[in-house]
N, CA, C and O atoms as a Tripos MOL2 file, in Angstrom:
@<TRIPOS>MOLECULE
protein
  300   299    75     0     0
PROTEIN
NO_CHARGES

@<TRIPOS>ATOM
      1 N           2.9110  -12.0000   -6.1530 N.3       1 UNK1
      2 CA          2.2750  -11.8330   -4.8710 C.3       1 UNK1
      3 C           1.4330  -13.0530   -4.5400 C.2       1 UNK1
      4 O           0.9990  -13.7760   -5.4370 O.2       1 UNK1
      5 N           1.2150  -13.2690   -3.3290 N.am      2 UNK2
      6 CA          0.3090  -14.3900   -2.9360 C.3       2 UNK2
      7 C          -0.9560  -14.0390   -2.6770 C.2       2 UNK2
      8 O          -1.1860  -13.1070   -1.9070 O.2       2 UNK2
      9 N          -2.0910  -14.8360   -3.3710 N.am      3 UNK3
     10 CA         -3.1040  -14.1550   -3.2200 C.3       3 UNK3
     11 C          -3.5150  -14.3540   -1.7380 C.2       3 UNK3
     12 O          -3.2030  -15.2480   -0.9510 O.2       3 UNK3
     13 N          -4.7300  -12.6780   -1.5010 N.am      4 UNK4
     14 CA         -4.4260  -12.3370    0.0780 C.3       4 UNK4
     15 C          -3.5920  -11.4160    0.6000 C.2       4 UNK4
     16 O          -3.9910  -10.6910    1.5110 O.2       4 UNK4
     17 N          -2.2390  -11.3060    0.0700 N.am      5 UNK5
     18 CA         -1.5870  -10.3640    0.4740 C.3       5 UNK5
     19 C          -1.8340   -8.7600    0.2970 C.2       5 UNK5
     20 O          -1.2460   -7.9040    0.9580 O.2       5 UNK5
     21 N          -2.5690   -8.5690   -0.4640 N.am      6 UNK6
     22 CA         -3.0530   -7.3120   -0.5260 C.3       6 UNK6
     23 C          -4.7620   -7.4270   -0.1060 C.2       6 UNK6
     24 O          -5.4550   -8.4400   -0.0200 O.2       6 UNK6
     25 N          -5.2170   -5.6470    0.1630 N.am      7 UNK7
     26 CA         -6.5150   -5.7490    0.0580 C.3       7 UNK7
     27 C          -6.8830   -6.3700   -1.5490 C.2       7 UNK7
     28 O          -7.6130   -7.3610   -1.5460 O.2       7 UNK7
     29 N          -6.4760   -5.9070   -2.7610 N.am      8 UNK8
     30 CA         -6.6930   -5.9130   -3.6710 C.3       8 UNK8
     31 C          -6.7790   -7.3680   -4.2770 C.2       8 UNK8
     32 O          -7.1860   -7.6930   -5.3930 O.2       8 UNK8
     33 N          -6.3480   -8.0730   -3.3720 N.am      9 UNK9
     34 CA         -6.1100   -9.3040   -3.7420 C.3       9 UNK9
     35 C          -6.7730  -10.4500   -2.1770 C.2       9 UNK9
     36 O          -6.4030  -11.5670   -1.8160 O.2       9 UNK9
     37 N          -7.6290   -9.7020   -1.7250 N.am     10 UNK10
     38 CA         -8.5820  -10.3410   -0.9250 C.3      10 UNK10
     39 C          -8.2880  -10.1810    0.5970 C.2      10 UNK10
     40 O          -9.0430  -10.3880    1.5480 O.2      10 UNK10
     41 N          -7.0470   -9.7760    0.5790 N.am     11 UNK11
     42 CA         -6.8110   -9.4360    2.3760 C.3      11 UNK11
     43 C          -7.5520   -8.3650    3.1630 C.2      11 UNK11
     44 O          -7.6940   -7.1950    2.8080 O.2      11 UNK11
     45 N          -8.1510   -9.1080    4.6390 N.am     12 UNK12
     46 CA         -9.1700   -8.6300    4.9830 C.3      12 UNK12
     47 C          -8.9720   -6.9620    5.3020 C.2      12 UNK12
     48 O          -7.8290   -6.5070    5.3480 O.2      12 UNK12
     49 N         -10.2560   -6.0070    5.5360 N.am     13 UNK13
     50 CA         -9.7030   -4.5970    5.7640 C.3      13 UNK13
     51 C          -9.8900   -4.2720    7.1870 C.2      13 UNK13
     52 O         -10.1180   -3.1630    7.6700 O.2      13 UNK13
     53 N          -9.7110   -5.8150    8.0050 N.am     14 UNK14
     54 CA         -9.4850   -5.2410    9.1320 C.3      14 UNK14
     55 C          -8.6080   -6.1330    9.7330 C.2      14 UNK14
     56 O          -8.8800   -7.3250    9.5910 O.2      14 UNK14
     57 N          -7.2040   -5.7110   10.6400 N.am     15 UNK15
     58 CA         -6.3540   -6.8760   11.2440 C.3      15 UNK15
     59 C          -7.0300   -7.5110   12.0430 C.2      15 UNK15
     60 O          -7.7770   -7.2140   12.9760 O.2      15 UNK15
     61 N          -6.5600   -8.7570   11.4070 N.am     16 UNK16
     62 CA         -7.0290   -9.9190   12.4610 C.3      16 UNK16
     63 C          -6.4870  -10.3510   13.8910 C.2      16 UNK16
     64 O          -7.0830  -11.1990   14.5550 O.2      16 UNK16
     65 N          -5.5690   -9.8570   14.2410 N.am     17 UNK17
     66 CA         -4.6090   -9.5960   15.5370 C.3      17 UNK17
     67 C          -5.1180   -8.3050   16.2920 C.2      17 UNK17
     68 O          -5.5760   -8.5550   17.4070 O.2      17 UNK17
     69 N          -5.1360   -6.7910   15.8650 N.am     18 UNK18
     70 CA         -5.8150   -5.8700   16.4500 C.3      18 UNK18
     71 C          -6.7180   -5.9290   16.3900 C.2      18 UNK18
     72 O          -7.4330   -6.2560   17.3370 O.2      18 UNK18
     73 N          -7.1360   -5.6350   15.2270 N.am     19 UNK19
     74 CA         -8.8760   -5.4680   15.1190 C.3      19 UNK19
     75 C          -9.1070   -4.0590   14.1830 C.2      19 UNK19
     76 O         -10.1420   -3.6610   13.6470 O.2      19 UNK19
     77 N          -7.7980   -3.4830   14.1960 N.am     20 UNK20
     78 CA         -8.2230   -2.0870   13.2190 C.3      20 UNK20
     79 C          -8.3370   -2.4640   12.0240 C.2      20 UNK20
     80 O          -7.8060   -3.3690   11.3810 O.2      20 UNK20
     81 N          -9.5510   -1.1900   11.6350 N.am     21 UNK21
     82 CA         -9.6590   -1.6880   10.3490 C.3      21 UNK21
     83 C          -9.0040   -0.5270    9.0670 C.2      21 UNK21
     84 O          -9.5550    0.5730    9.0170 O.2      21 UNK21
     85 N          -8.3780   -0.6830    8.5310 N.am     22 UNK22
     86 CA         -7.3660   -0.3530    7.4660 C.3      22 UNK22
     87 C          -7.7680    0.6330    6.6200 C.2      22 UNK22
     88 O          -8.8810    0.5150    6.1080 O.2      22 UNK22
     89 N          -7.1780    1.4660    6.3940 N.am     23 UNK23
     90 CA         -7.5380    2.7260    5.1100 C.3      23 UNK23
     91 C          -6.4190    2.8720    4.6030 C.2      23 UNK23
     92 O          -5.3820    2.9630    5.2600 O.2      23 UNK23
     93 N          -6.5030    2.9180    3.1980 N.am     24 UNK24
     94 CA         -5.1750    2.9400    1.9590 C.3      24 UNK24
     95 C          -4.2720    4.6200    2.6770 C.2      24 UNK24
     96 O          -4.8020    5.0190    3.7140 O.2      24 UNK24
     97 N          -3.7600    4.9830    2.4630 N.am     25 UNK25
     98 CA         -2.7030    5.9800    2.3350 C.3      25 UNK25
     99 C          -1.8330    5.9520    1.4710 C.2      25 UNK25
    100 O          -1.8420    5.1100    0.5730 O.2      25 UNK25
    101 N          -0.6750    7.1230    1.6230 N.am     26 UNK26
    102 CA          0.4270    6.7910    1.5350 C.3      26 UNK26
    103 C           1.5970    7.2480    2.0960 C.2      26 UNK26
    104 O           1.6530    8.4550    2.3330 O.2      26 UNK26
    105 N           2.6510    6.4790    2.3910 N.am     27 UNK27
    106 CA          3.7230    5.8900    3.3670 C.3      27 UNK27
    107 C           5.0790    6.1490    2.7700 C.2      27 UNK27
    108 O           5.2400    6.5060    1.6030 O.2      27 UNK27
    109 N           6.0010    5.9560    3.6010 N.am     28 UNK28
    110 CA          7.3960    6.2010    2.9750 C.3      28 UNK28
    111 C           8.6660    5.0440    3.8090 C.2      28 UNK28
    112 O           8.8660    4.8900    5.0130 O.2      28 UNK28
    113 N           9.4110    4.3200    2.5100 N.am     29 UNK29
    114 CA         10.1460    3.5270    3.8520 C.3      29 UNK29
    115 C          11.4290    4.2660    2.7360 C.2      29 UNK29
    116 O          11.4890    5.1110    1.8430 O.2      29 UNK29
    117 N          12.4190    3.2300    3.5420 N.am     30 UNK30
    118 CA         13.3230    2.8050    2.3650 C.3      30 UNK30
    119 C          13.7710    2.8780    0.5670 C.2      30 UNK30
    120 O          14.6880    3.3380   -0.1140 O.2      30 UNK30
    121 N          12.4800    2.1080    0.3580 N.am     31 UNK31
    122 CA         12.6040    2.2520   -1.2920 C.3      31 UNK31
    123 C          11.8720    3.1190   -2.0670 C.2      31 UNK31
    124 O          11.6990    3.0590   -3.2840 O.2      31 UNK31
    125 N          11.2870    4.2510   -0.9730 N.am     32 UNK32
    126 CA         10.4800    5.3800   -1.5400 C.3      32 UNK32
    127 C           9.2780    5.0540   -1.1050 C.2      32 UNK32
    128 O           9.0400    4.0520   -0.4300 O.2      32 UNK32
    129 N           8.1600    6.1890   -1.6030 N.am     33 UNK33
    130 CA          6.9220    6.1820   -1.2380 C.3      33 UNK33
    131 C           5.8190    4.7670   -2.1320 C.2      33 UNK33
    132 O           6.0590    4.1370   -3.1620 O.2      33 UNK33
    133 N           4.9280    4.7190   -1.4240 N.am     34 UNK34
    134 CA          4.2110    3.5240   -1.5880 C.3      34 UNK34
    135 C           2.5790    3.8500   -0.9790 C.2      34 UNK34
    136 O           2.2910    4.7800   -0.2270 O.2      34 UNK34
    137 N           1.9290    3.1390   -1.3560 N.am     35 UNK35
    138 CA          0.5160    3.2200   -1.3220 C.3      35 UNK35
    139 C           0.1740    1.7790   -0.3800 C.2      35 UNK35
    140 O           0.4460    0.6290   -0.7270 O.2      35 UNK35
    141 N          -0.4530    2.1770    0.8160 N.am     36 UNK36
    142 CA         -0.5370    0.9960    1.6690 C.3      36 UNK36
    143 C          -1.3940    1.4900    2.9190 C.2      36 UNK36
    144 O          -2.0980    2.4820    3.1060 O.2      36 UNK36
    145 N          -0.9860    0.1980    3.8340 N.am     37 UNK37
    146 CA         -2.2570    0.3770    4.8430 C.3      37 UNK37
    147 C          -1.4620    0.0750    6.2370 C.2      37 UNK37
    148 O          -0.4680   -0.6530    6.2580 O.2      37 UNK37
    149 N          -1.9750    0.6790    7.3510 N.am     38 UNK38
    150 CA         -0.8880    0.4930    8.7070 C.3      38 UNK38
    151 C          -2.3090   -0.0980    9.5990 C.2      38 UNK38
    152 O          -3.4220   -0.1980    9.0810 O.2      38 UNK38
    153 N          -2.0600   -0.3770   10.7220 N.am     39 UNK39
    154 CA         -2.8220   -1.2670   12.0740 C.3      39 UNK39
    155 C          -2.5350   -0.6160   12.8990 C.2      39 UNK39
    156 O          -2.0300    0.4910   12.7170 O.2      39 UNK39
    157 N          -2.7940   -1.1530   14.1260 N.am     40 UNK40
    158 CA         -1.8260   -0.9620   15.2020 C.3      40 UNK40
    159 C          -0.7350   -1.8150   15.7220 C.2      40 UNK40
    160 O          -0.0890   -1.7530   16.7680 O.2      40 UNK40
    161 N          -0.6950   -2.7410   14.5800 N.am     41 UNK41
    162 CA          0.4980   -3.7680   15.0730 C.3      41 UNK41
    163 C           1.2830   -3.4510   14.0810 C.2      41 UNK41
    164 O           2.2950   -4.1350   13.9270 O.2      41 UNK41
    165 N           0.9960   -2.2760   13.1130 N.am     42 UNK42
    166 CA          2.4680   -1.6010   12.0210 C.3      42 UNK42
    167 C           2.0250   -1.5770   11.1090 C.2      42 UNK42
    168 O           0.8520   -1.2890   10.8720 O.2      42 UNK42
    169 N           3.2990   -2.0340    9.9660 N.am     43 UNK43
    170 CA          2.5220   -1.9370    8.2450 C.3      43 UNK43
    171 C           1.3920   -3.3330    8.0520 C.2      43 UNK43
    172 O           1.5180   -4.4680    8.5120 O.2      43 UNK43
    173 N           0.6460   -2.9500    7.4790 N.am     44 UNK44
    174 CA         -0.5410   -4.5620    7.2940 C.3      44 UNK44
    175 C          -0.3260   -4.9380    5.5090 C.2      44 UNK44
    176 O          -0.2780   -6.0740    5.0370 O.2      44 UNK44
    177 N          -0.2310   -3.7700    4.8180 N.am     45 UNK45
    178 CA         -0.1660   -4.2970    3.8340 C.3      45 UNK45
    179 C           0.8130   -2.9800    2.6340 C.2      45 UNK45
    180 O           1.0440   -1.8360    3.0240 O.2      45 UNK45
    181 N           1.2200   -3.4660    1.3040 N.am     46 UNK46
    182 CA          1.6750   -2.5880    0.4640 C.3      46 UNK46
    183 C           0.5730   -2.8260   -0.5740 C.2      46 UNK46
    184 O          -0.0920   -3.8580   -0.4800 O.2      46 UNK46
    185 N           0.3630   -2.0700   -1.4210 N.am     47 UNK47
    186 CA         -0.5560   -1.7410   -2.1710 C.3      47 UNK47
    187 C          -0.3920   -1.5640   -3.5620 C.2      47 UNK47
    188 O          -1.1460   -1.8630   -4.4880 O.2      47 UNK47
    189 N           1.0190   -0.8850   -3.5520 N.am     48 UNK48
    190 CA          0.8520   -0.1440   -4.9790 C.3      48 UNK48
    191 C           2.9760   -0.7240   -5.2850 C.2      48 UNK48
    192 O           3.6800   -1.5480   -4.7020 O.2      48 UNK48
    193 N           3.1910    0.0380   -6.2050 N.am     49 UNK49
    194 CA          4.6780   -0.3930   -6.1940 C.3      49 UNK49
    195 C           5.3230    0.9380   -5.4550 C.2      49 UNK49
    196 O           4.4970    1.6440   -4.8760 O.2      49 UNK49
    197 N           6.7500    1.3760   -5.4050 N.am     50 UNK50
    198 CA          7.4810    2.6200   -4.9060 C.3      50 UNK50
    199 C           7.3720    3.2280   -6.0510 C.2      50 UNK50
    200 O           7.5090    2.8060   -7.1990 O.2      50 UNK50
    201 N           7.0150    4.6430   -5.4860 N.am     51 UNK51
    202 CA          7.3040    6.2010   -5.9960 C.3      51 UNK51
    203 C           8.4610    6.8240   -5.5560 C.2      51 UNK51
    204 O           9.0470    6.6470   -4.4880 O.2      51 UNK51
    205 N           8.7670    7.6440   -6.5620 N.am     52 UNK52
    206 CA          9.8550    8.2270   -6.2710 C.3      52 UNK52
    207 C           9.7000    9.9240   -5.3380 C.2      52 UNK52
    208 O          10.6420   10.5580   -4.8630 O.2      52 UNK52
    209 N           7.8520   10.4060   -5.3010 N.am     53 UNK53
    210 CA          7.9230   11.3250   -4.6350 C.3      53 UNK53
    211 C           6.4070   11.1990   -3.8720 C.2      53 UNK53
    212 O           5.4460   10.7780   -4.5160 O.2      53 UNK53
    213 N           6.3060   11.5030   -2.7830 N.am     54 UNK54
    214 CA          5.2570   11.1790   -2.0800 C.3      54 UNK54
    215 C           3.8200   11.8280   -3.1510 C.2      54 UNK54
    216 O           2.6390   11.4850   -3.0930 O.2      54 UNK54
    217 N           4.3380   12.6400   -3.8840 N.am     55 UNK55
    218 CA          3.1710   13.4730   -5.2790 C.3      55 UNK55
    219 C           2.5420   12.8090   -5.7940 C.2      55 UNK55
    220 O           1.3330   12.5940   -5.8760 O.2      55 UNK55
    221 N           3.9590   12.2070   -6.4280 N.am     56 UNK56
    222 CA          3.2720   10.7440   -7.1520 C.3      56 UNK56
    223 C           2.5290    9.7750   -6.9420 C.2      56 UNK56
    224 O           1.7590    9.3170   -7.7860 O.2      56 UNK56
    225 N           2.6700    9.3460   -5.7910 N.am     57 UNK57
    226 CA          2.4460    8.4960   -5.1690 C.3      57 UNK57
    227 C           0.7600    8.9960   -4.2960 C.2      57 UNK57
    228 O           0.1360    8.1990   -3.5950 O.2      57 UNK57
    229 N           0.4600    9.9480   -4.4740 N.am     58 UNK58
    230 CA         -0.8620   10.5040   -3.7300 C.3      58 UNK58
    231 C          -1.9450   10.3120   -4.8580 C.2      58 UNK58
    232 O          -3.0220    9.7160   -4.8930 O.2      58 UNK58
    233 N          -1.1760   11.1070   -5.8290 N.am     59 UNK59
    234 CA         -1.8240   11.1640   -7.2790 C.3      59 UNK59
    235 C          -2.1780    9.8820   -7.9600 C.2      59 UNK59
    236 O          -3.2600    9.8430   -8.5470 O.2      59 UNK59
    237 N          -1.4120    8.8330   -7.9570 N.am     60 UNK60
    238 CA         -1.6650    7.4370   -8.4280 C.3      60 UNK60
    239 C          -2.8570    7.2780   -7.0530 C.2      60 UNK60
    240 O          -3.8940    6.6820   -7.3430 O.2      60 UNK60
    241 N          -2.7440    7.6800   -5.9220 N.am     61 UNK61
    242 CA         -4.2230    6.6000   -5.2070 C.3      61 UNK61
    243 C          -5.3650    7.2410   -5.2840 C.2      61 UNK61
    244 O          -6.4160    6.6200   -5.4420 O.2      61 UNK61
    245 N          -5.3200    8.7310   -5.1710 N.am     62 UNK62
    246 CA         -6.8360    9.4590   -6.2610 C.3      62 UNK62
    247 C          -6.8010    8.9110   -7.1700 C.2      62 UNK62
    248 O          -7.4190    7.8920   -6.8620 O.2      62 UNK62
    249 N          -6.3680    8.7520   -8.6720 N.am     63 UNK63
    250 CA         -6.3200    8.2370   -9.4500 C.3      63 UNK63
    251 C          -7.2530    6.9050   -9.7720 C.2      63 UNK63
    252 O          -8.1900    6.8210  -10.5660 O.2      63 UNK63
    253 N          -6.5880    5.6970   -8.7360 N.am     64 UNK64
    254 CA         -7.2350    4.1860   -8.7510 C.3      64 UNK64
    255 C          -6.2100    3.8260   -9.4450 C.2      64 UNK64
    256 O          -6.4200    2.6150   -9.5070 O.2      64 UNK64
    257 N          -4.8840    4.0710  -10.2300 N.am     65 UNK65
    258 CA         -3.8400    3.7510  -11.5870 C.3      65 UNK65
    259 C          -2.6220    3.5250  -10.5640 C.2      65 UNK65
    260 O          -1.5660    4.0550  -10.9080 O.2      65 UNK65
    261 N          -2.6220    2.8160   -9.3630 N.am     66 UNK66
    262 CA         -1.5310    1.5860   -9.0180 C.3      66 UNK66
    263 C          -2.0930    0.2750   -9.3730 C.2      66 UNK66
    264 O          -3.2180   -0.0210   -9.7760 O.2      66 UNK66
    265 N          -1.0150   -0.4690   -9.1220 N.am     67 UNK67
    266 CA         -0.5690   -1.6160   -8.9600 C.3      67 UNK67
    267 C           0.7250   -2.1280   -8.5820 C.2      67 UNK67
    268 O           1.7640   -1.4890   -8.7440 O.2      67 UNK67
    269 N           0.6540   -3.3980   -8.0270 N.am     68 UNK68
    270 CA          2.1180   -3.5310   -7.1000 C.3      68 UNK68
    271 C           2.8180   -4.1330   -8.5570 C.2      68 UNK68
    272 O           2.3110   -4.7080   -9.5210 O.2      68 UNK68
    273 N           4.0570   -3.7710   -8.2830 N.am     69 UNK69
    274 CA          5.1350   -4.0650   -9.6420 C.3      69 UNK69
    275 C           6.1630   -4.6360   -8.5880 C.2      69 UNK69
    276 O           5.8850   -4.1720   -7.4820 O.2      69 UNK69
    277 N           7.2980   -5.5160   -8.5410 N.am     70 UNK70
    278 CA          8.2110   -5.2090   -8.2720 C.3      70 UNK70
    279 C           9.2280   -4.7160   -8.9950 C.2      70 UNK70
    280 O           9.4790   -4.8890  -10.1880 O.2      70 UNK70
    281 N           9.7280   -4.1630   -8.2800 N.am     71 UNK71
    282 CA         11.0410   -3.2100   -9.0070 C.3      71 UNK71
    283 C          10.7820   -1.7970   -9.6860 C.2      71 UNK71
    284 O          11.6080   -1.1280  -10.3060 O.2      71 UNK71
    285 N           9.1980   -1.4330   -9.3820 N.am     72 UNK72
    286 CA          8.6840   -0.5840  -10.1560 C.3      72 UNK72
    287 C           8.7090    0.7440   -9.2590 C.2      72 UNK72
    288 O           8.1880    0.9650   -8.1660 O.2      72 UNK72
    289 N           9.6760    1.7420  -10.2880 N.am     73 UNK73
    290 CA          9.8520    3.3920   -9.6440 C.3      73 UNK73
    291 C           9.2740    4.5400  -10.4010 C.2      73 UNK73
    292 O           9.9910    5.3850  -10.9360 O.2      73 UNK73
    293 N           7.5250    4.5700  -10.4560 N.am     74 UNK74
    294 CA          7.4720    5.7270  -11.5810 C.3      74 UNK74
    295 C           8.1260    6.7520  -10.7720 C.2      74 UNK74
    296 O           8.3560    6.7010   -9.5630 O.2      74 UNK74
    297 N           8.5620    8.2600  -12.1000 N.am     75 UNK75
    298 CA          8.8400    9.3420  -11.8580 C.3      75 UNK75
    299 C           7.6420   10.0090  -10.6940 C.2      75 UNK75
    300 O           7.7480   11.1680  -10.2930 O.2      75 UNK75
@<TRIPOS>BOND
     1     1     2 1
     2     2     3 1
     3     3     4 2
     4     3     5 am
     5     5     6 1
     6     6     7 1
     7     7     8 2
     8     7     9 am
     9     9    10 1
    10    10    11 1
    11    11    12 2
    12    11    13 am
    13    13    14 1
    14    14    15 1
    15    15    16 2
    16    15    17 am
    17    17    18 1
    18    18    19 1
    19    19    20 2
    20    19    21 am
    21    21    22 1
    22    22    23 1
    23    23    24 2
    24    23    25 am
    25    25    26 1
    26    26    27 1
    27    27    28 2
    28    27    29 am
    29    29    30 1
    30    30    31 1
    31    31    32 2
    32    31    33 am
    33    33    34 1
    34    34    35 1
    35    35    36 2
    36    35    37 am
    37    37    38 1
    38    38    39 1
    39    39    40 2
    40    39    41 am
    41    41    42 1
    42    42    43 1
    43    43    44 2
    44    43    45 am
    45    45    46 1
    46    46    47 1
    47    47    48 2
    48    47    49 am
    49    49    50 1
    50    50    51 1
    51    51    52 2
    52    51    53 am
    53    53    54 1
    54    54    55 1
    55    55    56 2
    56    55    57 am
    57    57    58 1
    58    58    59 1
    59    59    60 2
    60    59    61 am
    61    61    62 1
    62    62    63 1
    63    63    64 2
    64    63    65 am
    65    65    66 1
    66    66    67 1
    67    67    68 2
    68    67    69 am
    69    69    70 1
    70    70    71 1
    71    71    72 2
    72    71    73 am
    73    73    74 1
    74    74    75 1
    75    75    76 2
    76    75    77 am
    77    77    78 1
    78    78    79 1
    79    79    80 2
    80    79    81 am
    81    81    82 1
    82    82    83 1
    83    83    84 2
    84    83    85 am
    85    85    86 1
    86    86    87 1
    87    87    88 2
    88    87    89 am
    89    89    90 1
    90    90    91 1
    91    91    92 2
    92    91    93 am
    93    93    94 1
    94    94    95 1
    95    95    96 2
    96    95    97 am
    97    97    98 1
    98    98    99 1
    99    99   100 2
   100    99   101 am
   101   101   102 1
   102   102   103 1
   103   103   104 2
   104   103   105 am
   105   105   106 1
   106   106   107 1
   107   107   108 2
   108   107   109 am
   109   109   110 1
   110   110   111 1
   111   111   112 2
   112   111   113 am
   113   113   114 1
   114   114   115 1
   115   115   116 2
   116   115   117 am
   117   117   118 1
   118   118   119 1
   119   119   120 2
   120   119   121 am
   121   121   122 1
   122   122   123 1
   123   123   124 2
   124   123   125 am
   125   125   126 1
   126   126   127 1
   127   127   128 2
   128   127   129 am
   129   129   130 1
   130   130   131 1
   131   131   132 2
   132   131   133 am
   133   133   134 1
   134   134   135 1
   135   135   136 2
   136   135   137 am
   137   137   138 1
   138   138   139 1
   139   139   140 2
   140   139   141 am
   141   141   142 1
   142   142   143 1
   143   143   144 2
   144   143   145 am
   145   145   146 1
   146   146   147 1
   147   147   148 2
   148   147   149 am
   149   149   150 1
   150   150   151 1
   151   151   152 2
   152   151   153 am
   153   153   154 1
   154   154   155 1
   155   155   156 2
   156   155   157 am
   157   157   158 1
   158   158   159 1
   159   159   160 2
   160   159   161 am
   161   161   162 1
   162   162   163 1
   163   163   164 2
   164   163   165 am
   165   165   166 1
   166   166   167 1
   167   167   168 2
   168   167   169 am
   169   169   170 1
   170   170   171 1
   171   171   172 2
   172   171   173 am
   173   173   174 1
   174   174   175 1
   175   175   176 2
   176   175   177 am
   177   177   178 1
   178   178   179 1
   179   179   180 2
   180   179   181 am
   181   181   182 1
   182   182   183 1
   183   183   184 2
   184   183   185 am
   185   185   186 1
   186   186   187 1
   187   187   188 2
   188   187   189 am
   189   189   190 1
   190   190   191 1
   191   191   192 2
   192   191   193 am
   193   193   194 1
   194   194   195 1
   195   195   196 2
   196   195   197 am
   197   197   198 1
   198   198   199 1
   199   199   200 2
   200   199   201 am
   201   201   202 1
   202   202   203 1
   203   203   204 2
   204   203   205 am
   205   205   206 1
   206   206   207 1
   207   207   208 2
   208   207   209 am
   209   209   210 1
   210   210   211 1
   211   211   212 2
   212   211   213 am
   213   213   214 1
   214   214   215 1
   215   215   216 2
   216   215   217 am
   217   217   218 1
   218   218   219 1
   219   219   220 2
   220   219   221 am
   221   221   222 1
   222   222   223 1
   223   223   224 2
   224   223   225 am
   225   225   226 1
   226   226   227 1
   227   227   228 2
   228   227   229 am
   229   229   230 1
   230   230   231 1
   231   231   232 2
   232   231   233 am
   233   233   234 1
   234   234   235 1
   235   235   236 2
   236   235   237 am
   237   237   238 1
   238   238   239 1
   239   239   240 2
   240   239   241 am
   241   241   242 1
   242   242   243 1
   243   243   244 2
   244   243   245 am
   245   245   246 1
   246   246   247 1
   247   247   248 2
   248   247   249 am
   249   249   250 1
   250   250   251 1
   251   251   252 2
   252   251   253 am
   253   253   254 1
   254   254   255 1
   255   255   256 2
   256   255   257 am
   257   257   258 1
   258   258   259 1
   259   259   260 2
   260   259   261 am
   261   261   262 1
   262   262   263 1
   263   263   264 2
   264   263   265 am
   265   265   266 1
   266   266   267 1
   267   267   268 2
   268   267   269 am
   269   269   270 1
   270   270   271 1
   271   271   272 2
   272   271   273 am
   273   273   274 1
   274   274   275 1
   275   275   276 2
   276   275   277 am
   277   277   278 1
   278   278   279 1
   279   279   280 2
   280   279   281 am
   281   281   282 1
   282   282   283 1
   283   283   284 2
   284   283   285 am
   285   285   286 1
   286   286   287 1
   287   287   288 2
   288   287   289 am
   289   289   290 1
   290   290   291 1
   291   291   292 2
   292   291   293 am
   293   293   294 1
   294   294   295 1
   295   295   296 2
   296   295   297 am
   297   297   298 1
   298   298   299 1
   299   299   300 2
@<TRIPOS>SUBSTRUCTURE
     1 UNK1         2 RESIDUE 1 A UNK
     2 UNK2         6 RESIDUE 1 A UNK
     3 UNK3        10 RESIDUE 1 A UNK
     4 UNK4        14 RESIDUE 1 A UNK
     5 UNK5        18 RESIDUE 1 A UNK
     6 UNK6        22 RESIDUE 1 A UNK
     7 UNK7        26 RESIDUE 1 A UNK
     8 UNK8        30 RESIDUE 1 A UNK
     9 UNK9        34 RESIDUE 1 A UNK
    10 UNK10       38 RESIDUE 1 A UNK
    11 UNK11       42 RESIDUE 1 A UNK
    12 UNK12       46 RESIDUE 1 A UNK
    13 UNK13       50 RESIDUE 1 A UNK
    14 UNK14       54 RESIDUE 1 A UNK
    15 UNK15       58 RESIDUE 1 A UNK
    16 UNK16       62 RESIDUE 1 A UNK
    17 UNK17       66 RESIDUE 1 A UNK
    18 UNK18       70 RESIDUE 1 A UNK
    19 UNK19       74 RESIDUE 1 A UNK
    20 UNK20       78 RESIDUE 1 A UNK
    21 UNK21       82 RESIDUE 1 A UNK
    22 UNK22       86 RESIDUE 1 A UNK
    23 UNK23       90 RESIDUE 1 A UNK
    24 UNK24       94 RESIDUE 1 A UNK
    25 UNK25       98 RESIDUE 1 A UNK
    26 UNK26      102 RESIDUE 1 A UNK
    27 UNK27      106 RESIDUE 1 A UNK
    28 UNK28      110 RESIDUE 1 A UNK
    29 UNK29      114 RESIDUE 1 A UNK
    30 UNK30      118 RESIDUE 1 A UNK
    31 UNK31      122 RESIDUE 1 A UNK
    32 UNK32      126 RESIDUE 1 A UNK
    33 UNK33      130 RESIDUE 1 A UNK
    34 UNK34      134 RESIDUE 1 A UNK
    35 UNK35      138 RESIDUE 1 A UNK
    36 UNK36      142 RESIDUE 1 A UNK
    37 UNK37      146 RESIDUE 1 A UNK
    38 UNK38      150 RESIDUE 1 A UNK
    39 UNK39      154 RESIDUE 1 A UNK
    40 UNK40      158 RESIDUE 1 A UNK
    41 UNK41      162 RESIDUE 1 A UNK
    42 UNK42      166 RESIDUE 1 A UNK
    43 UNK43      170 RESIDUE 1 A UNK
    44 UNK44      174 RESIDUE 1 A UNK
    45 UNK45      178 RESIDUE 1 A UNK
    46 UNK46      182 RESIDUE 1 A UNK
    47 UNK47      186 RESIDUE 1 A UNK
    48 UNK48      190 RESIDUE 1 A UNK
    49 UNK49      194 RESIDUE 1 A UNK
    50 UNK50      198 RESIDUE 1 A UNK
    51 UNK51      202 RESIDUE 1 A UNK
    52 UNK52      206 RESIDUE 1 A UNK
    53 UNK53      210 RESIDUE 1 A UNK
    54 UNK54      214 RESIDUE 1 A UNK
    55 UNK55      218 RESIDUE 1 A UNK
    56 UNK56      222 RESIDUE 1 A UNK
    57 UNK57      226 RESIDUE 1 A UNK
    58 UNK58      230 RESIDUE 1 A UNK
    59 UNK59      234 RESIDUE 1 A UNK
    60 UNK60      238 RESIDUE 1 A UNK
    61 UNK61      242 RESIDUE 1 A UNK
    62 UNK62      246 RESIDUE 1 A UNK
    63 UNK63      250 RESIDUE 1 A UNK
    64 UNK64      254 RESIDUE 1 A UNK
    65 UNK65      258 RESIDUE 1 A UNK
    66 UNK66      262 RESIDUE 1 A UNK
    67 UNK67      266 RESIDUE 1 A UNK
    68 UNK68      270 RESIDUE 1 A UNK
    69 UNK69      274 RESIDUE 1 A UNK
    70 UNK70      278 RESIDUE 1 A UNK
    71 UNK71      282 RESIDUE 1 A UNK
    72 UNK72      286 RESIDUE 1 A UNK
    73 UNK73      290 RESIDUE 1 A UNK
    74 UNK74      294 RESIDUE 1 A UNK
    75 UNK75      298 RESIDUE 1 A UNK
């Protein structure tokens, strides 16, 4: 990752184009659920790596026990 690209990694918690300011969730695309942040100009950032069930994926951000992996699918 480039640093910046995440909050976690210094990107600001509010878009610099809108102006909203960002709260973690979690989201669902394509490669499964994920821990991240939306704007009003869309996704702003990913957060964590893909889950395979939005459960998981809730439970890891109570938790604080993500991190972005690529390629990474816990159960």
């Amino acid at each position: 990752m480039i640093p910046g690209e995440t909050i976690q990694l210094g990107a600001p918690t509010s878009c610099p184009e809108c102006g909203v300011r960002v709260e973690l969730d979690v989201y669902f695309s394509a490669a499964g659920y994920y821990i991240g942040t939306y704007c009003g100009c869309g996704p702003y950032s990913r957060e964590s790596g893909y889950y395979a069930s939005e459960q998981a994926a809730h439970i890891a951000m109570v938790a604080g026990g993500y991190e972005r992996k690529a390629g990474y699918l816990p159960a």
